[in-house]
N, CA, C and O of each residue as an XYZ file, in Angstrom:
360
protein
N     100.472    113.094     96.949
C      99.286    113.805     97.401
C      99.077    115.004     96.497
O     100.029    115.741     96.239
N      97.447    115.304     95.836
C      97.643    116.035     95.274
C      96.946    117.326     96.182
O      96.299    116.942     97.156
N      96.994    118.444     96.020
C      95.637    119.130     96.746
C      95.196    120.083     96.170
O      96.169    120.601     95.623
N      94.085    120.797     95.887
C      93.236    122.425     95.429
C      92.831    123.119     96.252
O      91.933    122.385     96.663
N      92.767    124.040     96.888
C      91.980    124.788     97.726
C      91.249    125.950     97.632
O      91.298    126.664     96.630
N      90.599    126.185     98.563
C      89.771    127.980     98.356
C      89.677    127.936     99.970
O      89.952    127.073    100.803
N      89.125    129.364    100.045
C      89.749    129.956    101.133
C      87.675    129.937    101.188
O      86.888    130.082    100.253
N      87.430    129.725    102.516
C      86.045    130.031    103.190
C      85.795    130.610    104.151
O      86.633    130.569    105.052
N      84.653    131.319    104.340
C      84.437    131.989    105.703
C      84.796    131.372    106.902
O      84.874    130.147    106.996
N      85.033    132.179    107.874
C      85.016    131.988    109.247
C      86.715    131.541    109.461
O      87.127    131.267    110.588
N      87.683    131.503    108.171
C      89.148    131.237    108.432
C      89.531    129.854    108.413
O      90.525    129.276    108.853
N      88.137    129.317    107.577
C      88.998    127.713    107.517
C      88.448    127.714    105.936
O      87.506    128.260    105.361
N      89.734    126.645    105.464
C      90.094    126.808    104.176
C      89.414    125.476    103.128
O      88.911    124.619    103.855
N      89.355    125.304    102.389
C      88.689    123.961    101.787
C      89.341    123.152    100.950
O      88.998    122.915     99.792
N      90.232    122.741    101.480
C      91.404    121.589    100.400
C      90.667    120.319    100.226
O      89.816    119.763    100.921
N      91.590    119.823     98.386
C      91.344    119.021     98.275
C      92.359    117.967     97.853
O      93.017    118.053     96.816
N      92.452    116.809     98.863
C      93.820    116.118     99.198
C      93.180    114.649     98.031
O      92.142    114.651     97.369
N      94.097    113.680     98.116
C      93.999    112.980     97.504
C      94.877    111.270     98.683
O      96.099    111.123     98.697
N      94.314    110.693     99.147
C      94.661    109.723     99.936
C      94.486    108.631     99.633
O      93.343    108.183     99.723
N      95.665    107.722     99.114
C      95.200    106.012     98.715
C      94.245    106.162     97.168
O      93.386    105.389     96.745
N      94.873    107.713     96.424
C      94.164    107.447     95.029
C      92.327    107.588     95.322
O      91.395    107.266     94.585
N      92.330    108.140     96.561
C      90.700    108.881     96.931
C      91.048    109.976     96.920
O      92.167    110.246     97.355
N      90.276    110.889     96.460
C      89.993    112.671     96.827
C      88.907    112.501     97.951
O      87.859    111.856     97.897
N      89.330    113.108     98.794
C      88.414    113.833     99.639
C      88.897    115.136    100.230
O      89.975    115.538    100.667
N      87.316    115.796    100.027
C      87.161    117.337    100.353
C      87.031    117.873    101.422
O      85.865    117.910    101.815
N      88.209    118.573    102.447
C      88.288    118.539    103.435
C      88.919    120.265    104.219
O      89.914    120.893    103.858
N      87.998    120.612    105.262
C      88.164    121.904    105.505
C      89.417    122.272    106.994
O      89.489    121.721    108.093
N      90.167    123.300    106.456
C      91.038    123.429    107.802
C      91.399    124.702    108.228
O      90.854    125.574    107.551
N      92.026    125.064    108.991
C      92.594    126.267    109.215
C      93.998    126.201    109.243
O      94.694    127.187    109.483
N      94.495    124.953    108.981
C      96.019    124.946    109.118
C      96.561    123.501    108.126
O      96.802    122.297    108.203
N      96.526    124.752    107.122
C      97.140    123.217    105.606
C      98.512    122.765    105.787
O      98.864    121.605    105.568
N      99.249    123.656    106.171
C     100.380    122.719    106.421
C     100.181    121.679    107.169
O     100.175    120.544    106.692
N     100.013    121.901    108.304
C      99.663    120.698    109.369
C      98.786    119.843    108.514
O      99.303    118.839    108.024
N      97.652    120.076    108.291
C      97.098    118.996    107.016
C      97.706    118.217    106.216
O      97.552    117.003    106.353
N      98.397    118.647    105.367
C      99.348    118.340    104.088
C     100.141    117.824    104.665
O     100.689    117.106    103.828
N     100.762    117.640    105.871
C     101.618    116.381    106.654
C     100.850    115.441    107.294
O     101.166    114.255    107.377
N      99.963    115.873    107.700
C      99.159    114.614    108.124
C      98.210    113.532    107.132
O      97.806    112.388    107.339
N      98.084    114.354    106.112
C      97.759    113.554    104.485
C      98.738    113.395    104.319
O      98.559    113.819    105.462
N      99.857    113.189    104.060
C     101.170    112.520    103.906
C     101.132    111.364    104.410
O     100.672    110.299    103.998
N     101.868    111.782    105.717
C     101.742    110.344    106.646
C     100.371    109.531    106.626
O     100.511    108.725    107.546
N      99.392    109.371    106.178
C      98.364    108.574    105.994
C      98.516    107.733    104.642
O      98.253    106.563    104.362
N      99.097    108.904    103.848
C      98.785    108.265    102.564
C     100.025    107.493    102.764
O      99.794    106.410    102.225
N     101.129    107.474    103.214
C     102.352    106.969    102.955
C     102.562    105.606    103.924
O     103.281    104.667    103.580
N     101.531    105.671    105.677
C     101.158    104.352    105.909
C     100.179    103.297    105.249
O     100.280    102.083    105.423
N      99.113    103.987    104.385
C      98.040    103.133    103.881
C      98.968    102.121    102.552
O      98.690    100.936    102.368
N     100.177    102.936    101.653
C     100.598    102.278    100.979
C     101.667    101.213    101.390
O     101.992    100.282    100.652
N     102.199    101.441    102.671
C     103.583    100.346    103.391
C     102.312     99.359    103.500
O     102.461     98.267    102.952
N     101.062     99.610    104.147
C     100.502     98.173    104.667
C     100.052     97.575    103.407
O     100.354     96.396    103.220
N      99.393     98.184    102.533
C      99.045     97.895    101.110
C     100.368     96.145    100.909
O     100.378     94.916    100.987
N     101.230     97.344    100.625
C     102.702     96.452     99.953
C     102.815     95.189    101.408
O     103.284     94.066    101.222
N     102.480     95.493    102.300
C     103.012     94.464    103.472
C     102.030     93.589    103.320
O     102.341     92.405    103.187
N     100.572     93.996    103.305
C      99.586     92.490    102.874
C      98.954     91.981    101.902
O      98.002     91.206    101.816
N      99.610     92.521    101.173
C      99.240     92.537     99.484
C      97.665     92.426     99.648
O      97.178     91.465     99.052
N      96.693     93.312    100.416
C      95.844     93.081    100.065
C      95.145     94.255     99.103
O      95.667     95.350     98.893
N      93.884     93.822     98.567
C      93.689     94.874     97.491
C      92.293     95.521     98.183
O      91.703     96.309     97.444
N      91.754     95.312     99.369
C      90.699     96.310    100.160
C      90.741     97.095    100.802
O      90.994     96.887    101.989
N      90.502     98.437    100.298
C      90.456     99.464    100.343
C      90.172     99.929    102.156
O      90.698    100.874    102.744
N      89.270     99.009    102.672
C      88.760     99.665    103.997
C      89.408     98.849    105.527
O      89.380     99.063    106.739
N      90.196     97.408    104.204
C      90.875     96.466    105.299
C      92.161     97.440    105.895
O      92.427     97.792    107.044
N      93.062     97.806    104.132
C      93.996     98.519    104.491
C      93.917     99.816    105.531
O      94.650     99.974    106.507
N      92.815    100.739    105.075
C      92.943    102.071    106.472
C      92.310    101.382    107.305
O      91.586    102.121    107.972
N      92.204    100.034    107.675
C      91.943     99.891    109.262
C      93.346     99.722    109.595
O      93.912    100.513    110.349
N      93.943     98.708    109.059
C      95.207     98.027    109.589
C      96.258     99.745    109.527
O      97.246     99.969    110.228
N      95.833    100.418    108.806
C      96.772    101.961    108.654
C      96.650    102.429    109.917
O      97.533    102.393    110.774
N      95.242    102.995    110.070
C      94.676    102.878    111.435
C      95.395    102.791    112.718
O      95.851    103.660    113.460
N      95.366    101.223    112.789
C      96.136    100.780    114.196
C      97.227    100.633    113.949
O      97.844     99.921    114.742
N      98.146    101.323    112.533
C      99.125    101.631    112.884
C     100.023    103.138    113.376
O     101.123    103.547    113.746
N      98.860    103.485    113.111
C      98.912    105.284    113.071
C      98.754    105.393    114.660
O      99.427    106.185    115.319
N      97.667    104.403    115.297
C      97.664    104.102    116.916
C      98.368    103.406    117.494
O      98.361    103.450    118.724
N      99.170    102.575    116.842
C     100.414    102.166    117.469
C     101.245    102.973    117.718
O     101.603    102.938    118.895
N     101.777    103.790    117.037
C     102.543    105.267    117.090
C     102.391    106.144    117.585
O     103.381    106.804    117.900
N     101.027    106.625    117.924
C     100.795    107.296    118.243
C     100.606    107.241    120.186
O     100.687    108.211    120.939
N     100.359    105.867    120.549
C     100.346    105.285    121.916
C     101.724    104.772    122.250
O     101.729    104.095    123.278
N     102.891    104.911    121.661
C     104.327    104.604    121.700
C     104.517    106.141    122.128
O     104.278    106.408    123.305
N     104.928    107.174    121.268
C     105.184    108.511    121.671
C     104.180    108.735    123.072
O     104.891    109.025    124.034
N     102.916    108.683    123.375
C     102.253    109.391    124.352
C     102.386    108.718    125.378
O     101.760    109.035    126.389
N     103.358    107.469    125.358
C     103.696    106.824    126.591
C     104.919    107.266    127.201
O     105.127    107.351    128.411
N     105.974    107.629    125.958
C     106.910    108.430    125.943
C     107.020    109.115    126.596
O     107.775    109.079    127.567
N     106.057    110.261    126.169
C     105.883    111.448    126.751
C     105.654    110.891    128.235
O     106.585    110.670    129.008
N     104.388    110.703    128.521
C     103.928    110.545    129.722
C     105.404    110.077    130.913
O     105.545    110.682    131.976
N     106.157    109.186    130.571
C     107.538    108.859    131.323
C     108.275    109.437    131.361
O     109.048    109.263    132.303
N     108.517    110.332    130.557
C     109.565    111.441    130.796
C     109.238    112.762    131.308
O     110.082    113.461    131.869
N     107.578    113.256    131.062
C     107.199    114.038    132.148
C     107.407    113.508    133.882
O     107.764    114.331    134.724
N     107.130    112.043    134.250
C     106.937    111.605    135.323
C     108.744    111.788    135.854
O     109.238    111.782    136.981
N     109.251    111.913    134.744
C     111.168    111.822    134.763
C     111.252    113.318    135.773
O     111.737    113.392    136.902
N     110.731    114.235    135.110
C     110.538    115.913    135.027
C     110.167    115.836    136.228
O     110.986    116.333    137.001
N     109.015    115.299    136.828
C     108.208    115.978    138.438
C     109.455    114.862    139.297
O     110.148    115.412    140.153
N     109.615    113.805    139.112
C     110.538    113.415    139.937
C     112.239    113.972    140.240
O     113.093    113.685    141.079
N     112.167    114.950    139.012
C     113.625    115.771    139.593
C     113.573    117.277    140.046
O     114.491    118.040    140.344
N     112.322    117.448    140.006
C     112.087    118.716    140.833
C     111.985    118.924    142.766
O     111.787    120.035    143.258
């Protein structure tokens, strides 16, 4: 990942990340958190890349996609059961 930034009004900043060999120009208030979450995108779009050898660009971030929502609905189920863990031992 590569990135550039400048700093803009109102406290959000204007990086520029690089994902799957795309730049896109993208504004935040919190680049770290950014710069890991462009990570992990760029670093699932290339496992599925290599897993379906396919060479489309919009097939792969779908299938990235629902894998980023697979993960992401694994942990928040997680969560959700072990809070229910929490009110049941109170």
């Amino acid at each position: 990942m590569s990135e550039r930034s400048n700093t803009n009004d109102g406290g959000y900043e204007r990086v520029e990340v690089e994902i799957f060999g795309e730049i896109y120009r993208l504004r935040t208030d919190d680049r770290e958190g950014l710069k890991k979450i462009v990570k992990m995108v760029d670093s699932t779009m290339k496992t599925v890349a290599q897993n379906t050898k396919s060479f489309a660009g919009s097939r792969i971030a779908v299938l990235a996609a629902l894998k980023l929502a697979e993960d992401y609905y694994q942990l928040k189920k997680d969560y959700d059961e072990l809070l229910e863990l929490l009110d049941e031992n109170k």
